[in-house]
Backbone as a ProteinNet text record, in pm:
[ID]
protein_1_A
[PRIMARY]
XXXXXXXXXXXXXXXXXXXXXXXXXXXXXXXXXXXXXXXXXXXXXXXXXXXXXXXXXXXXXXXXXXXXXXXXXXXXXXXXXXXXXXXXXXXXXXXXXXXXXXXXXXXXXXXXXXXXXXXXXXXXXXXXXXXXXXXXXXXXXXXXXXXXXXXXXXXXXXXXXXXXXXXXXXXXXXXXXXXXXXXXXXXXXXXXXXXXXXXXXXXXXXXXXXXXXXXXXXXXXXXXXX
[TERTIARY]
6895.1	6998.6	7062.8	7003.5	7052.4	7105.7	7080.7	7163.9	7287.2	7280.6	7422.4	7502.4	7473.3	7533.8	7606	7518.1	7600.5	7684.7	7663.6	7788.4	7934.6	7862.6	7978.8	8034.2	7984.5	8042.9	8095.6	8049.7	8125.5	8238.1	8236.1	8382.3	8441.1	8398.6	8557.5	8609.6	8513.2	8592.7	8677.4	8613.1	8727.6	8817.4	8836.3	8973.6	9066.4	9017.3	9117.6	9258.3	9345.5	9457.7	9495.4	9534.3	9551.1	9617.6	9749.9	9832.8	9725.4	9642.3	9539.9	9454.4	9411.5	9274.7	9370.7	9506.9	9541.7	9638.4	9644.5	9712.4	9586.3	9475.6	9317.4	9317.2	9331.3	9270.3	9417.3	9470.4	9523.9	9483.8	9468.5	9428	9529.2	9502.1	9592.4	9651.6	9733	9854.3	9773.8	9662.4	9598.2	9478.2	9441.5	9379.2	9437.2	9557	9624.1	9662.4	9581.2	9616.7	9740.8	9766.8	9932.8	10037.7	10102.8	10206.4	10341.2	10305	10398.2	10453.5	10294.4	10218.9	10326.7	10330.8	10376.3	10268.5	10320.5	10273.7	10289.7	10286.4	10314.3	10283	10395.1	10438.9	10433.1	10367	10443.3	10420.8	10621.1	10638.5	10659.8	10714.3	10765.8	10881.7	10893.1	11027.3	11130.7	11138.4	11227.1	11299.2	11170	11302	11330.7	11460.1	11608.3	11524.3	11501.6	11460.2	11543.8	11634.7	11724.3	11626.1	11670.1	11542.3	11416.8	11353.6	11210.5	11184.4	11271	11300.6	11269.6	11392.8	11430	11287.5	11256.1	11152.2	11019	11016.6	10881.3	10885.4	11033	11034.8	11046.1	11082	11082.8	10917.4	10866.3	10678.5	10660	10689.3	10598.9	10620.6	10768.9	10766.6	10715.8	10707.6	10662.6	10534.7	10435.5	10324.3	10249.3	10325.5	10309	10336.7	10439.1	10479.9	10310.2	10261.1	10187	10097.5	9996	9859.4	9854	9971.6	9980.2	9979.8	10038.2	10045.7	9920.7	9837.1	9715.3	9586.2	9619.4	9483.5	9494.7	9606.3	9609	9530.2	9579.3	9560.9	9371.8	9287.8	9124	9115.2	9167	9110.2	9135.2	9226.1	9218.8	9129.3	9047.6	8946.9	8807.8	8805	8666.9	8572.5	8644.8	8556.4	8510.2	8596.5	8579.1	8475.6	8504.9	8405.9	8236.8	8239.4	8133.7	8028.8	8114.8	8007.9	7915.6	7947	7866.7	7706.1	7724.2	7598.8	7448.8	7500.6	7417.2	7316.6	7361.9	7271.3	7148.9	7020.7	6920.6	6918	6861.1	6820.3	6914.2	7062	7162.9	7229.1	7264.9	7367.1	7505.6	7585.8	7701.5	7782.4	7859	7922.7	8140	8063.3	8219.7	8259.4	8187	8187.2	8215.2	8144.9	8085.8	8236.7	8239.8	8389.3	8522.8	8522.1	8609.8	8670.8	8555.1	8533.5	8556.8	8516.7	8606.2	8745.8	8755.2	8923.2	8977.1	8960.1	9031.1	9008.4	8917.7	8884.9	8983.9	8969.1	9099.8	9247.7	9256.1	9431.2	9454.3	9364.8	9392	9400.9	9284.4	9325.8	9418.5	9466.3	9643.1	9729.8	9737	9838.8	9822.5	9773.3	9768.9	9784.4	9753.2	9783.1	9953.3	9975.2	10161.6	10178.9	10163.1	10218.8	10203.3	10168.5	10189.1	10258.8	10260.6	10350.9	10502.9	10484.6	10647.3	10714.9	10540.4	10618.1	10645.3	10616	10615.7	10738.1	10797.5	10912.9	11029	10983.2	11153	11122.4	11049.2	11021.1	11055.5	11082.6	11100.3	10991.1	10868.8	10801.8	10649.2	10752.8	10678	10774.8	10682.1	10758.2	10747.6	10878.1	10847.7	10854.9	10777.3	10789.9	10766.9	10861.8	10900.8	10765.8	10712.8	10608.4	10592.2	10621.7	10658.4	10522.1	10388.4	10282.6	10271.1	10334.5	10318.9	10461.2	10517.2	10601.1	10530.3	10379.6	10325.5	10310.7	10305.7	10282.3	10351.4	10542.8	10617.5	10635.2	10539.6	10533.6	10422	10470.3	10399.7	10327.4	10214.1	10226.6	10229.4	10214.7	10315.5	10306.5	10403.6	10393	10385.9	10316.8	10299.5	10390.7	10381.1	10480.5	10318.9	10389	10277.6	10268.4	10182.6	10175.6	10248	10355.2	10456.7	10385.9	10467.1	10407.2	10519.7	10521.2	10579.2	10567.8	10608.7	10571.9	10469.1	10506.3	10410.5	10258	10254.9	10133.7	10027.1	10118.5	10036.8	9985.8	10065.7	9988.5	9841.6	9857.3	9819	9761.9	9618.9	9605.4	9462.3	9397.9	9264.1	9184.2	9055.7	8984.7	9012.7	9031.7	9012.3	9189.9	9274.6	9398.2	9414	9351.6	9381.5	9289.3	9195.2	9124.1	9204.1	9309.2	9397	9471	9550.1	9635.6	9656.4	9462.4	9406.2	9403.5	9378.9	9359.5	9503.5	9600.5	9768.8	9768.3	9807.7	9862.3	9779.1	9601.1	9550.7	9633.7	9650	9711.7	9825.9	9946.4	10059.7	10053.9	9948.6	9936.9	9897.1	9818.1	9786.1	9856.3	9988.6	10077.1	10185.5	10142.4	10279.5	10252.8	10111.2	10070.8	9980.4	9999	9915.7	9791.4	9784.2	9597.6	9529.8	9410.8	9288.5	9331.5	9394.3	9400.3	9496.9	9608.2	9717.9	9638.4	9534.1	9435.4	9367.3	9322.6	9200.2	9314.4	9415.6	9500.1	9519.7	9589.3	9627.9	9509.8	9381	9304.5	9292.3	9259.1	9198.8	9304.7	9417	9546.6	9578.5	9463	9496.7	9366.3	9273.7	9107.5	9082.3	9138	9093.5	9198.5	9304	9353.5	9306.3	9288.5	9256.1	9128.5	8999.4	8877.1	8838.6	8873	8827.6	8950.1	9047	9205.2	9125.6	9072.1	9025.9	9018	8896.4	8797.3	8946.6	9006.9	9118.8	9238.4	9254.6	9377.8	9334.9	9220.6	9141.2	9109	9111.7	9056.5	9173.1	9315.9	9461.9	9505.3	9490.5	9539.7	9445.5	9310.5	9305.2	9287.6	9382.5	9414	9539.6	9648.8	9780.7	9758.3	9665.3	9658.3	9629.9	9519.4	9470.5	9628.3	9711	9829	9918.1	9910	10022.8	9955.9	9844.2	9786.3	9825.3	9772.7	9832.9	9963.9	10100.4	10248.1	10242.9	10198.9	10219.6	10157.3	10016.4	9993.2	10091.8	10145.9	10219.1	10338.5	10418.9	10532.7	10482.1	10330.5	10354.6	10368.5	10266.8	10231.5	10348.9	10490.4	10604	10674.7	10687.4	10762.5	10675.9	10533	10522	10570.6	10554	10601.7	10744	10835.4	10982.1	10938.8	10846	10902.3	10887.5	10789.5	10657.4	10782.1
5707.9	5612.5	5547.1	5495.1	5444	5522.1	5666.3	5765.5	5844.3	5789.3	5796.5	5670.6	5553.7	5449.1	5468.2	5449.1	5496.5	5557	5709.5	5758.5	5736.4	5696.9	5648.5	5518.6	5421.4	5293.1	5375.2	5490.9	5543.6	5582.3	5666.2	5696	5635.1	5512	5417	5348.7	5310.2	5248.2	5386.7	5508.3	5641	5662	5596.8	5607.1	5486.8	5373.2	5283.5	5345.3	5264.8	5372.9	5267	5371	5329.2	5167.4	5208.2	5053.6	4972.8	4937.1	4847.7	4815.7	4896.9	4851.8	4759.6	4849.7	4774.1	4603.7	4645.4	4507	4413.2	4417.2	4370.6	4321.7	4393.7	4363.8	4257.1	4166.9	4120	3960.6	3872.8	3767.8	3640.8	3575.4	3502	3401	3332.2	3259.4	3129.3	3091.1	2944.2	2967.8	3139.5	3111.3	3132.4	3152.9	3154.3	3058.4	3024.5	2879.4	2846.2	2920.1	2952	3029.3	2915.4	2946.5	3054.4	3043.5	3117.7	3199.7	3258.3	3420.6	3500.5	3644.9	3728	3829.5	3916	3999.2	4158.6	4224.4	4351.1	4464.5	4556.7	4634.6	4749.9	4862.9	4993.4	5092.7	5138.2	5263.4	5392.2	5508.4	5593.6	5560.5	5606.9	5567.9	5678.6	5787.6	5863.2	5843.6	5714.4	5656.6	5558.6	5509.9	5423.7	5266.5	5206.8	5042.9	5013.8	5007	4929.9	4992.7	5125	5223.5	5191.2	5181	5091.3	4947	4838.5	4766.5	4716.1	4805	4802.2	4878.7	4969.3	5010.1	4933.5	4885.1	4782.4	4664.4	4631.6	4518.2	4567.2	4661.6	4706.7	4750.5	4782.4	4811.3	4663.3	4589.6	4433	4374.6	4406	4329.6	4439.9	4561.9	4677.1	4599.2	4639.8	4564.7	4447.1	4361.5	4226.1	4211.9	4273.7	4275.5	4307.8	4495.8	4516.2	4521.7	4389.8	4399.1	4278.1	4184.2	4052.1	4109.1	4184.8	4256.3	4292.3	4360.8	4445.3	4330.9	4237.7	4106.4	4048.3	4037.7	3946.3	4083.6	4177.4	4259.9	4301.6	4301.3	4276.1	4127.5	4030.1	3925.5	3916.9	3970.9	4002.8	4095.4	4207.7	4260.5	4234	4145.6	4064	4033.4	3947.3	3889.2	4068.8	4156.2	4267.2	4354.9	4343.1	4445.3	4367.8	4243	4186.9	4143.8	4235.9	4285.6	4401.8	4474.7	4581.8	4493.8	4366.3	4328.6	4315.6	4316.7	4348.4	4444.6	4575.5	4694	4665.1	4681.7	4675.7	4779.6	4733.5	4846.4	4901.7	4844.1	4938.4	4862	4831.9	4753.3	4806.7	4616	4613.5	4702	4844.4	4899.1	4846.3	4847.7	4825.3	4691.4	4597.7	4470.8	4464	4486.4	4509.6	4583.6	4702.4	4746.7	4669	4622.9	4527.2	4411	4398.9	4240.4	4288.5	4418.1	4469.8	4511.1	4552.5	4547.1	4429	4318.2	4224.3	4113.1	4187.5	4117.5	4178.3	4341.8	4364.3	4369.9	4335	4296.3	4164.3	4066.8	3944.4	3944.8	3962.6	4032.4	4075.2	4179.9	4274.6	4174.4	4105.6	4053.4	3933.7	3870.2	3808.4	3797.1	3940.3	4012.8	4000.4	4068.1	4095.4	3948.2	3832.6	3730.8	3681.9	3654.7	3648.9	3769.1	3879.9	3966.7	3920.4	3906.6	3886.5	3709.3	3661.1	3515.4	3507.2	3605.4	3661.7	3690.1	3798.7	3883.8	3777	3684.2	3596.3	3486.1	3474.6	3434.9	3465.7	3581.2	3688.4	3657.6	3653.3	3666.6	3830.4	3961.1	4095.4	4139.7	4134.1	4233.3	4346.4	4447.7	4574.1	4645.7	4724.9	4826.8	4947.2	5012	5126.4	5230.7	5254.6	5384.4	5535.3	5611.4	5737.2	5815.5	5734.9	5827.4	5829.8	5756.3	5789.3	5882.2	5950.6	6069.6	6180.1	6226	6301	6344.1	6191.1	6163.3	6232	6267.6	6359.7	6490.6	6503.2	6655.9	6735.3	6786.6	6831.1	6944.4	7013.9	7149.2	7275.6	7367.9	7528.7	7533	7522.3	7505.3	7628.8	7672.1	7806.8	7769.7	7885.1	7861.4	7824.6	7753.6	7750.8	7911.2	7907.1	8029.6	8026.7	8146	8120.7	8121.5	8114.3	8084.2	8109.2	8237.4	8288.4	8262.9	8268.4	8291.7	8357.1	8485.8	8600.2	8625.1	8520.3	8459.9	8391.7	8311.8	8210.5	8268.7	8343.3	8412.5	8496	8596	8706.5	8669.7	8649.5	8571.8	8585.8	8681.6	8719.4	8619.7	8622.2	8526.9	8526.7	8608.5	8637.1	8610.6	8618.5	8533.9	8476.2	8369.4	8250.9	8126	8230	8179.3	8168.8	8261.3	8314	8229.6	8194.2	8126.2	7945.3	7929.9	7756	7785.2	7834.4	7819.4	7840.5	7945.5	7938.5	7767.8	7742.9	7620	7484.6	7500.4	7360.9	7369.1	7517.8	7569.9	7515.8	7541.5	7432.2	7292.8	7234.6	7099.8	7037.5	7112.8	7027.6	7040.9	7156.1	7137.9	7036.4	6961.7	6861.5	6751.4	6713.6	6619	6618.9	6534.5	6573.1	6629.6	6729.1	6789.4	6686.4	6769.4	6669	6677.3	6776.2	6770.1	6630.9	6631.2	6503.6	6358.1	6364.5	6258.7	6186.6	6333.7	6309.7	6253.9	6331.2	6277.4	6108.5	6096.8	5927.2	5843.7	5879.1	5818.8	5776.5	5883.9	5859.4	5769.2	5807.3	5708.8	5552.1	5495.6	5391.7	5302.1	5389.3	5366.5	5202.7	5176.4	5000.6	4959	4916.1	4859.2	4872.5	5013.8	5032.9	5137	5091.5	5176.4	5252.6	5250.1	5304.6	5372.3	5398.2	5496.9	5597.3	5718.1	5784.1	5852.3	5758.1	5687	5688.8	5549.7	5519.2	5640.8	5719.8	5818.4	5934	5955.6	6110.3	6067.7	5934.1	5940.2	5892.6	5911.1	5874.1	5974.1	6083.1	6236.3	6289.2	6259.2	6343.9	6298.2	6183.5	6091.7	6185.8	6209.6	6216	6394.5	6492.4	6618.5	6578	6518	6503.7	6452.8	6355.9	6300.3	6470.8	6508.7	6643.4	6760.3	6786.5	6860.5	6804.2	6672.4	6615.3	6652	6598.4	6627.4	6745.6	6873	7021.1	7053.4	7008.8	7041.5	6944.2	6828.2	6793	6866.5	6868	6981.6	7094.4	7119.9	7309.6	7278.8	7158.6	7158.5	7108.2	7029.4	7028	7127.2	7224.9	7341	7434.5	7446.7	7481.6	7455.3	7332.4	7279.7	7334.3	7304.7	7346.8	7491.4	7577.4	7745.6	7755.4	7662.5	7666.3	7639.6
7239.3	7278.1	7155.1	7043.4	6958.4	6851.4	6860.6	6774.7	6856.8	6981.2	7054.7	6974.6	7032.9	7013.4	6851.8	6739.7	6624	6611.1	6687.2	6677.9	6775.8	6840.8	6944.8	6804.7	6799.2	6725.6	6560.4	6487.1	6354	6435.7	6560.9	6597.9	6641.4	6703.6	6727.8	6575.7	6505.1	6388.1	6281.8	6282.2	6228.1	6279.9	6434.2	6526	6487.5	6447	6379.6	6339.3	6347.6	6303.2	6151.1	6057.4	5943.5	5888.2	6019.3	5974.9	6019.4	6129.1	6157	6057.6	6025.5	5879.8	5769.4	5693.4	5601.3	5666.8	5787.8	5805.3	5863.1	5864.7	5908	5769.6	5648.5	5486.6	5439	5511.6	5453.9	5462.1	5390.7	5388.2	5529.5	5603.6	5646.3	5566.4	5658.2	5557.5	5541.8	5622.7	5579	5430.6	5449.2	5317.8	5206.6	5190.6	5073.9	4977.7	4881.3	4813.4	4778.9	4629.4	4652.9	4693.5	4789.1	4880.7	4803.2	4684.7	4614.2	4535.1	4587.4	4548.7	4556.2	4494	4519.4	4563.7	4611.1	4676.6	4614.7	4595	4502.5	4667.7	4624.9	4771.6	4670.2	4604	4550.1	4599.2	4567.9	4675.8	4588.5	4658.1	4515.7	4509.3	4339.6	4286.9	4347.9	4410.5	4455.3	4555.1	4647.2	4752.2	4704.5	4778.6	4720.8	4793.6	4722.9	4760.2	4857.3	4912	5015.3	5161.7	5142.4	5267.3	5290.3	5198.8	5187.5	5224.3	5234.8	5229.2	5359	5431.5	5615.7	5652.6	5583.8	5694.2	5669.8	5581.9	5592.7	5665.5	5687.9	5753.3	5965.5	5934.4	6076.1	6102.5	6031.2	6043.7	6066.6	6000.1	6015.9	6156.5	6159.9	6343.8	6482.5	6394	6513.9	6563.6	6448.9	6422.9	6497	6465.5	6495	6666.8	6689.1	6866.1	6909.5	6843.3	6919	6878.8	6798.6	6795.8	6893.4	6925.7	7017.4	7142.3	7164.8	7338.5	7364.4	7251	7309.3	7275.2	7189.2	7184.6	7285.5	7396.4	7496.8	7609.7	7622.1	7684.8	7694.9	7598.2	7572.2	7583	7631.1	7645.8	7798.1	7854.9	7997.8	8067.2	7918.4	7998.9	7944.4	7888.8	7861.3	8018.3	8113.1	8230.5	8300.4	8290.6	8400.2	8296.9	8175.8	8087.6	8101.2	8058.1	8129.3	8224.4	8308.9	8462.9	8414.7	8296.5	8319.1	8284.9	8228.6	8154.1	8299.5	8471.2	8506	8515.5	8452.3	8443.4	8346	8402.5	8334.3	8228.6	8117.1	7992.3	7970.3	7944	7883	7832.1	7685.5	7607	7701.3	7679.3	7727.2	7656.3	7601.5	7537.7	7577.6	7686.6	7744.5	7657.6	7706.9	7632.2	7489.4	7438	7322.3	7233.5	7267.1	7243.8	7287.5	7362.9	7392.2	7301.6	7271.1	7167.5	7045	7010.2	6917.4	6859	6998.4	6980.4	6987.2	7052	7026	6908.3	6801.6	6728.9	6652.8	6637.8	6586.8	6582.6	6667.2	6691.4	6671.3	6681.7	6621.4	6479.5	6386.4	6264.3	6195	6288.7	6199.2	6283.5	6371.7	6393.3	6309.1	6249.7	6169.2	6062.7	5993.5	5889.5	5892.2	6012.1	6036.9	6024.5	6058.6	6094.9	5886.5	5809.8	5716.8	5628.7	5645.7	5597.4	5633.3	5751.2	5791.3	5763.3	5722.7	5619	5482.6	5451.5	5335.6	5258.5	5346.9	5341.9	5433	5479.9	5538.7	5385.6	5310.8	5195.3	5037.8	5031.4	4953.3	4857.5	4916.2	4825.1	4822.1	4848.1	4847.4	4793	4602.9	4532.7	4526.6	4550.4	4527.2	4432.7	4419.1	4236.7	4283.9	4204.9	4213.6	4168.7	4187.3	4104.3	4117.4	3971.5	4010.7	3998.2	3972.4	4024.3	4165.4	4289.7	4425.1	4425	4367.3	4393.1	4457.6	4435.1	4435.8	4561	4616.3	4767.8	4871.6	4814.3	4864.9	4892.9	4792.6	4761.4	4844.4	4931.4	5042.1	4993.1	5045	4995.5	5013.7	4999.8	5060	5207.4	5253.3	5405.4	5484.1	5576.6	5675	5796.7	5837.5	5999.2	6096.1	6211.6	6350.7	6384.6	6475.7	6532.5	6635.9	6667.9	6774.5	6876.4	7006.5	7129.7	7240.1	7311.4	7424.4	7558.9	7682.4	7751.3	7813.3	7764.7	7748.1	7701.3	7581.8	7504	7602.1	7636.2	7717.5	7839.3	7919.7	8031.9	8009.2	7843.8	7826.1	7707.7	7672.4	7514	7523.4	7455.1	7424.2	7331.1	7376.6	7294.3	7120.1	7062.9	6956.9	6889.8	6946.7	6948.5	6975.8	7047.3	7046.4	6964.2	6932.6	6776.3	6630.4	6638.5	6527.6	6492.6	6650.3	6682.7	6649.8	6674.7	6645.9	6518.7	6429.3	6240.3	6212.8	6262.8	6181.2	6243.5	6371.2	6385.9	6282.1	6298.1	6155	6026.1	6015.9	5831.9	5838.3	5980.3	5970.7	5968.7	6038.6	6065.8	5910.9	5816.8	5757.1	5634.4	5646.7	5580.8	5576.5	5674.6	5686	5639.9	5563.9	5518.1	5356.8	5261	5184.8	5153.3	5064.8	5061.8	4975.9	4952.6	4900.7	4753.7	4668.7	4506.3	4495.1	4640.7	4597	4603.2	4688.7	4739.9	4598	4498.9	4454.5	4362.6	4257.3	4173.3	4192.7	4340.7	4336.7	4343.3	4344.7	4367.1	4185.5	4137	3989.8	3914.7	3926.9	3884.7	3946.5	4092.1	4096.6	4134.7	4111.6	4103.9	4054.1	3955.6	3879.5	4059.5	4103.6	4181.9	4351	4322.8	4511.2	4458.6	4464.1	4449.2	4548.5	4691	4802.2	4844.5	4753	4796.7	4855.1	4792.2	4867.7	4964.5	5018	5142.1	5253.9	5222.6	5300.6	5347.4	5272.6	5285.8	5316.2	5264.3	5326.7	5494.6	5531.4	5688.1	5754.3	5678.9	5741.3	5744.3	5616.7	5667.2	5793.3	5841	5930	6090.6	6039	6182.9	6180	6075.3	6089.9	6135.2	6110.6	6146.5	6296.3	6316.4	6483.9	6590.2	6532.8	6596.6	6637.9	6479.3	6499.1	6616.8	6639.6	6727.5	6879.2	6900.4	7013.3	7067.1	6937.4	6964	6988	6937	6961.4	7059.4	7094	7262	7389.2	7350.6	7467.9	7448.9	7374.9	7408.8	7463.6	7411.6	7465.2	7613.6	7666.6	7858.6	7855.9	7819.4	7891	7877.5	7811.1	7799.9	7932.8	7943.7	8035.7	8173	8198.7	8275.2	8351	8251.6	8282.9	8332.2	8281.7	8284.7	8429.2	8457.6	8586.4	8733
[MASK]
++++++++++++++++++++++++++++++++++++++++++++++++++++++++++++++++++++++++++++++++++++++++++++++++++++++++++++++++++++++++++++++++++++++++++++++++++++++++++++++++++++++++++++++++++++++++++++++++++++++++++++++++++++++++++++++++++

């Protein structure tokens, strides 16, 4: 039971989604002594600051809307997750997870709620840095494995084994590999020591997302043929 539980509790916190953790690691606005901090934001230098600009500020209020919608939303299921606590000999998990999530959305929304005092502040400076260029640079990209009509009716075990490794080889072309990982890591190691850690478990949130998008188009394309 308790080597379930672990793994059940390592995989909800590896399911975290990235913007959550770094907007969780941000200090709130009451512990900030001075009010008149800057903040250091660096992006690559290849995109144009004005672009960067808008889209960070459109992340902060995305953000902020929805870690508030979903902290209210676990505090509405606190009383109902808390029934499970009549079952003898079984930790509340429901509970228990519950209280987690709304521990975390209070957190990043809080996080957001000083980011976005921040930035009506102008006080998140941005700097340009051309060691995150690297970051752009995708690398040799493969095609998916196509997918017919015909396929789908008619598709032997052993092709559709073929079929799951071309489509990972595309998926994980659309996102940085581990040499771009290990590079930005060693280049920003004194500032962010756990880069890493952090970006090796955001690329394979961002492969798992792309598998999702490519299986829901395939069942709505089915759909239509159907």
């Amino acid at each position: 039971m308790k080597g379930r539980i672990y793994k059940f509790g390592t995989m909800v916190v590896n399911k975290v989604e990235q913007d959550e953790r770094f907007l969780k690691s941000m200090p709130e606005i009451a512990d900030v002594n001075d009010a008149s901090l800057k903040i250091p934001l660096h992006y690559p230098s290849a995109l144009p600051l004005p672009e960067v600009e808008a889209h960070f500020k459109e992340f902060i209020r995305g953000r902020e809307t929805y870690h508030k919608k979903y902290m209210y939303y676990s505090v509405v299921w606190i009383p109902f997750s808390s029934l499970f606590s009549i079952l003898p000999l079984l930790p509340n998990i429901p509970l228990f997870y519950n209280l987690y999530r709304l521990y975390g959305h209070y957190k990043a929304w809080r996080g957001a709620q000083h980011l976005a005092s921040a930035t009506s502040q102008n006080r998140i400076a941005f700097s340009a840095a051309t060691e995150l260029n690297i970051a752009l640079e995708l690398p040799k990209k493969t095609e998916p494995a196509p997918k017919s009509t015909s396929q789908t009716q008619q598709t032997s075990n052993s092709d559709t084994g073929k079929n799951a490794e071309q489509d990972l080889l595309f998926f994980k072309s659309q996102v940085i590999d581990d040499a771009c990982i290990d590079e930005l890591a060693k280049k920003f190691k004194e500032e962010v020591p756990n880069l890493k850690e952090e970006v090796t478990l955001t690329r394979q949130q961002a492969i798992e997302q792309l598998k999702k998008d490519s299986e829901r188009t395939s069942n709505a394309q089915k759909s239509k043929e159907i």
